[in-house]
C-alpha positions as CSV (number, residue, x, y, z in Angstrom):
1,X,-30.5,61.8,-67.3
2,X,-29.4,64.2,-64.8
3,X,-26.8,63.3,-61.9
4,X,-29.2,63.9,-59.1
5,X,-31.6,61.4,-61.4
6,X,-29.6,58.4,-60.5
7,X,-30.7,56.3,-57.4
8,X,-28.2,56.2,-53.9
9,X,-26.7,53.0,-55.6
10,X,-25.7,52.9,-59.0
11,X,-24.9,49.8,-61.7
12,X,-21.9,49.7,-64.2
13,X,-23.9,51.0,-66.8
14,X,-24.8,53.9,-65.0
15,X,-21.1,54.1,-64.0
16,X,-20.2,54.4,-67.8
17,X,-23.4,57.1,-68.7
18,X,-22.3,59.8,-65.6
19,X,-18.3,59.3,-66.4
20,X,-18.6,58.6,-70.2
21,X,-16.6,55.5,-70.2
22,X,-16.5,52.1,-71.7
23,X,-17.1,49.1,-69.2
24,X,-14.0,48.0,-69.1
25,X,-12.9,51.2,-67.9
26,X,-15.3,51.1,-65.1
27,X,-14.4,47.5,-64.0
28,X,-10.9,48.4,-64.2
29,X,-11.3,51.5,-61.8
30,X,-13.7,49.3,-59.5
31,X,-11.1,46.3,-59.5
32,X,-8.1,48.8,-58.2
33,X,-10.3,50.5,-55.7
34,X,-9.9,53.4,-57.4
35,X,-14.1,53.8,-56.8
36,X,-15.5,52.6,-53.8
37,X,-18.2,49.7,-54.5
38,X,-19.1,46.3,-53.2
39,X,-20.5,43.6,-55.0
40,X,-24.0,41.6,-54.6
41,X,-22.6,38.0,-56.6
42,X,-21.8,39.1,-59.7
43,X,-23.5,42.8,-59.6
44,X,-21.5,45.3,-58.3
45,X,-23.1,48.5,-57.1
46,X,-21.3,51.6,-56.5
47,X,-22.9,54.5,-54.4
48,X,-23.5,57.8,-56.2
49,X,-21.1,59.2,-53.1
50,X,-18.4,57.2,-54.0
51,X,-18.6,58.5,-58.0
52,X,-18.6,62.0,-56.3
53,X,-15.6,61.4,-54.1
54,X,-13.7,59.8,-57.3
55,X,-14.7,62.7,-59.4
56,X,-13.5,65.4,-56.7
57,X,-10.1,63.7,-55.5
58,X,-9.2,62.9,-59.8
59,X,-10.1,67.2,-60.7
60,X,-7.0,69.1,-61.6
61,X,-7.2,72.4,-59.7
62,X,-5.0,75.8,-59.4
């Protein structure tokens, strides 16, 4: 599934496919606010913005 694929709002699952982590991974990086997300009750959703931001503020470049 491509990036652009994914819906505005994502679940943990897709969290784990477009980063390649494990779910406790992605709950730890939701839980120190290290994504931006809000939860529903139990069901957090995470925008696909918010996995961009994350992605370009945590890329090493020269």
């Amino acid at each position: 599934m491509t990036y652009d694929s994914y819906n505005d709002l994502i679940t943990i699952n897709e969290l784990c496919d477009i980063l390649s982590i494990g779910k406790n991974t992605a709950y730890r990086l939701l839980n120190d606010k290290k994504i931006k997300a809000f939860r529903i009750g139990r069901t957090w959703k995470i925008s696909r913005q918010a996995v961009t931001d994350f992605i370009y503020h945590n890329s090493y470049s020269d």
